[in-house]
Each structure stands twice: as C-alpha cells, then as structure tokens.
C-alpha positions as CSV (number, residue, x, y, z in Angstrom):
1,X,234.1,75.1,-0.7
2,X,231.6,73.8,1.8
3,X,229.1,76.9,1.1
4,X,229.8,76.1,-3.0
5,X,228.9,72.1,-2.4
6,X,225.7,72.9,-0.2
7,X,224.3,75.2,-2.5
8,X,225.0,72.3,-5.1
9,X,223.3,69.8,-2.9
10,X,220.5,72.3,-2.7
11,X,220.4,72.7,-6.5
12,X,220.2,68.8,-7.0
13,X,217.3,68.6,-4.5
14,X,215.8,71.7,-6.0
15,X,216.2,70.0,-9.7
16,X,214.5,66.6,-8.7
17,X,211.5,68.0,-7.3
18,X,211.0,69.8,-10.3
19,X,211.2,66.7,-12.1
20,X,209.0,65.3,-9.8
21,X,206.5,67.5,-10.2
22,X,206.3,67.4,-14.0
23,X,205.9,63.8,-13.5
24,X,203.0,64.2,-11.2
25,X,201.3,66.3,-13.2
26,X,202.3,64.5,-16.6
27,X,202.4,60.7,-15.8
28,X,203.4,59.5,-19.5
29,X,206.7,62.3,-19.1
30,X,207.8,58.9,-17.0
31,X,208.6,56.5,-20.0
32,X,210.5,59.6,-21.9
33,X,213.0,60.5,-19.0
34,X,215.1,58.4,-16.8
35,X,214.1,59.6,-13.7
C-alpha cells in the first residue's frame, strides 16, 4: 500500500508539472483551467 500511494503521490506531482508547463507556454490556458 505504501509503494501504490507513492507512486500516486508521484503521479500527482508528475500531472501538475504538466499543467504547469502548458501554462508556461500558453498563458491564456490560465483563465480556462482551475489550476
């Protein structure tokens, strides 16, 4: 269980700087997404 929740955690973390990175590149993707 510990394994399954890191590699959760690492999804999450792996998910948001994806996001962020869209956002850098895309400024405007900001007021369409609630990140």
């Amino acid at each position: 269980m510990k394994t399954s929740r890191l590699f959760s955690t690492s999804h999450e973390i792996t998910l948001y700087h994806r996001i962020r990175a869209i956002h850098d590149l895309h400024p405007t993707n900001m007021m369409l997404l609630p990140f």
